[in-house]
C-alpha positions in Angstrom: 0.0 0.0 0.0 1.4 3.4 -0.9 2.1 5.9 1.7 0.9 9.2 1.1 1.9 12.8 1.7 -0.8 15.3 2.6 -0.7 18.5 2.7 -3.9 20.4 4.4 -4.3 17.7 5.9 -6.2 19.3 8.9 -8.7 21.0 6.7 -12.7 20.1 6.0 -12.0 18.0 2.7 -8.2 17.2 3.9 -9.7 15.4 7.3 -11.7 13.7 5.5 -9.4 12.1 3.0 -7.2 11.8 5.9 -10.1 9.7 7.9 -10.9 7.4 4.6 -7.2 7.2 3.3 -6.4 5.6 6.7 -9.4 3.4 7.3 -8.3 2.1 3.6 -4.7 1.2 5.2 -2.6 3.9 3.9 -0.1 5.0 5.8 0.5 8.9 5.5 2.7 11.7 6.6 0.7 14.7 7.2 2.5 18.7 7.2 0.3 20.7 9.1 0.6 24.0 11.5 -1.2 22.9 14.4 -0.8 19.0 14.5 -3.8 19.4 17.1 -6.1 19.3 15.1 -5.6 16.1 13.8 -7.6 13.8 15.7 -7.2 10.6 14.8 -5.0 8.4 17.3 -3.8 5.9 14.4 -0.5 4.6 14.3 -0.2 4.6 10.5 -0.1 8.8 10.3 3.3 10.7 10.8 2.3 14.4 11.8 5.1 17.0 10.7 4.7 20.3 12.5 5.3 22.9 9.6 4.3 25.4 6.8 4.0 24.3 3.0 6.0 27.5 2.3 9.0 26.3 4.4 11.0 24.3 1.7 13.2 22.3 4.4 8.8 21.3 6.2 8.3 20.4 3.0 11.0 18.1 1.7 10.8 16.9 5.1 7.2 15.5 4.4 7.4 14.2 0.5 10.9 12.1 1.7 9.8 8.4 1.9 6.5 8.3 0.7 5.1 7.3 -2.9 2.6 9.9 -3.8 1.7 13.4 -2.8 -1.9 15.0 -2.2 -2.3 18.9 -2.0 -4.8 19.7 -0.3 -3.9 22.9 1.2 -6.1 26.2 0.0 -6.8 29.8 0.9 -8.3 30.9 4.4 -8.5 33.4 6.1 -5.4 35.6 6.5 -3.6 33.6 3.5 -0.4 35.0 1.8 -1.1 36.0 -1.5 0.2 33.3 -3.9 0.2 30.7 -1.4 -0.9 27.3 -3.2 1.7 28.5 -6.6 4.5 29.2 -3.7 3.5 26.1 -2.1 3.3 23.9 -5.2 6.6 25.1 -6.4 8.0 23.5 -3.1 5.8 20.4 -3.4 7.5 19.9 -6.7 11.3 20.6 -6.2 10.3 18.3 -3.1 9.4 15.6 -5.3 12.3 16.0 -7.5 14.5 15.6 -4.7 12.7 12.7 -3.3 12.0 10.9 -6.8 8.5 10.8 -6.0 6.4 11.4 -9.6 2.7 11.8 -8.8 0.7 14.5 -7.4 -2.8 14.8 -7.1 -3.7 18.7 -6.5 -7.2 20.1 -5.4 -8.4 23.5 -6.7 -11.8 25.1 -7.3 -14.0 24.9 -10.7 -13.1 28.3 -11.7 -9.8 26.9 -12.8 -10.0 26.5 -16.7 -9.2 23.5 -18.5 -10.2 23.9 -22.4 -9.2 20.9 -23.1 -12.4 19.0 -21.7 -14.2 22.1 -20.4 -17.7 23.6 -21.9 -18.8 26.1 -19.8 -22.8 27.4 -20.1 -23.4 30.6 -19.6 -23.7 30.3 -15.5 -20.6 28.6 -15.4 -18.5 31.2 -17.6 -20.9 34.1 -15.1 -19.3 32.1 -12.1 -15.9 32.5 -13.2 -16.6 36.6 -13.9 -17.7 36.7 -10.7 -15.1 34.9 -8.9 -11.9 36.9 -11.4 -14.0 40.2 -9.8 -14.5 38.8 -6.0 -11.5 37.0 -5.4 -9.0 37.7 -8.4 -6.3 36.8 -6.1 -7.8 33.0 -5.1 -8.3 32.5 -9.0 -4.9 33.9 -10.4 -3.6 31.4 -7.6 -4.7 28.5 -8.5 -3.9 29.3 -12.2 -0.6 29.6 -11.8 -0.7 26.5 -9.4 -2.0 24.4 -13.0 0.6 26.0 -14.8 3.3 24.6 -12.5 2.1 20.8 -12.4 1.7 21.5 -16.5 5.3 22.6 -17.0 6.9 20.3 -14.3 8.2 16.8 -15.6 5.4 15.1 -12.6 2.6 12.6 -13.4 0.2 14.9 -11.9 -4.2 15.7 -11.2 -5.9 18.5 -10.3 -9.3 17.6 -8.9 -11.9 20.4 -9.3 -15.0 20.8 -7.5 -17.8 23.0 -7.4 -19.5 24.2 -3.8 -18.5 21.9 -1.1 -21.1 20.9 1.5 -20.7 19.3 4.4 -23.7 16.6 3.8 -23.2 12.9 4.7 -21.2 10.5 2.4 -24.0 9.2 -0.5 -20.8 7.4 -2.6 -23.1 8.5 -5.9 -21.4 11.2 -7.8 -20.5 12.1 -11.4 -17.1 12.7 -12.8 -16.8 14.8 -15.5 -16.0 18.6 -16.7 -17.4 22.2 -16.4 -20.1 22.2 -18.1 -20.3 18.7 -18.8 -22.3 15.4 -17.3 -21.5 18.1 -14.0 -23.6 19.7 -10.7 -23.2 22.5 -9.0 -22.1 21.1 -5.5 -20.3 18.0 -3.7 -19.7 16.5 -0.3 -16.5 17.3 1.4 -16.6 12.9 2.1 -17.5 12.2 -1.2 -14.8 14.5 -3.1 -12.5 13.0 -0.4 -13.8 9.3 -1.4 -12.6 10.4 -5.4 -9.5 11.4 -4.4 -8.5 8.6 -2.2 -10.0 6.2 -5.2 -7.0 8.4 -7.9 -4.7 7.0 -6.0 -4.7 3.6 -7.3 -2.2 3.0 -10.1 -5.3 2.5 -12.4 -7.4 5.0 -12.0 -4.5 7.8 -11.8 -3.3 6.5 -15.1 -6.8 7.4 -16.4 -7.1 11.5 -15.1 -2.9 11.7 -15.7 -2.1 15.8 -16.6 -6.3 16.5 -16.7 -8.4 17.9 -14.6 -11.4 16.3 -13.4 -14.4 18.0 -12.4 -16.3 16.2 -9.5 -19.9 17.0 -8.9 -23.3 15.4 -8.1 
């Protein structure tokens, strides 16, 4: 069984994936800021007290496992640039570590042409969002653009609103404005994640970007 790097991993969707990925007998080494806030008393999750802008936190974390998950995001307070900066760590991590896959989450306002066809609300989300939070959005563009141009096997999950609803494991896989909802369960993006990291189904979404939904 692989073991797993996670990074935000004490957030809604990281727990989560955090909860499931150990249940499902990963092992996983976890960065976070505040290790209380990880709850879970398993023997199988080494917590690393640190910041994914620290490069030293972060090579520290990626050294010995087999894949990464990024799940850390903008909240309150944030440095601007934080998931680019803390991607372009993840990576020169990986390099160092010979680790090649990365599974990243962003948001839905995150373009991808090559699969995308966004309606009319979705393209009047993404005007909202580059007015409201121009910042968020130019973030996790230039996040994409440093998976794209790094030599990683790498997936960017997207999702639309997250909820906090219980786990239905019924969802739809697909791409803005395609087979695609306009919400999703923090368990059940969680579940999708922790099912991309089988060999099989990575292999499948490798250097796309996914679009998870009900």
């Amino acid at each position: 069984m692989k073991k797993l790097a996670v990074f935000g991993a004490s957030g809604k969707t990281g727990e989560k994936f955090v909860e499931q990925a150990l249940d499902a007998g990963y092992s996983i080494k976890a960065l976070v800021r505040n290790p209380e806030k990880i709850k879970t008393k398993k023997s199988i999750i080494e917590i690393i007290q640190g910041d994914v802008l620290n490069p030293e936190d972060v090579t520290k974390t990626v050294s010995g496992t087999d894949m990464v998950i990024s799940l850390f995001g903008h909240v309150k307070g944030s440095p601007e640039g934080l998931q680019t900066k803390g991607t372009e760590n993840i990576i020169k991590a990986m390099r160092i570590a010979g680790v090649n896959q990365i599974i990243s989450l962003s948001g839905g306002g995150l373009p991808f042409p090559d699969k995308d066809q966004p309606k009319f609300p979705d393209k009047m989300i993404r005007f909202i969002m580059k007015l409201a939070v121009p910042k968020i959005l130019n973030d996790a563009v230039e996040h994409a653009e440093l998976l794209k141009n790094s030599a990683t096997d790498w997936i960017i999950v997207r999702g639309p609103r997250l909820t906090d609803e219980p786990k239905k494991d019924d969802y739809r896989v697909g791409w803005v404005g395609v087979n695609a909802s306009t919400k999703i369960g923090r368990e059940d993006l969680a579940d999708y994640i922790l099912q991309l990291c089988k060999d099989e189904n990575f292999a499948k979404y490798n250097k796309q970007m996914p679009f998870v939904s009900y």
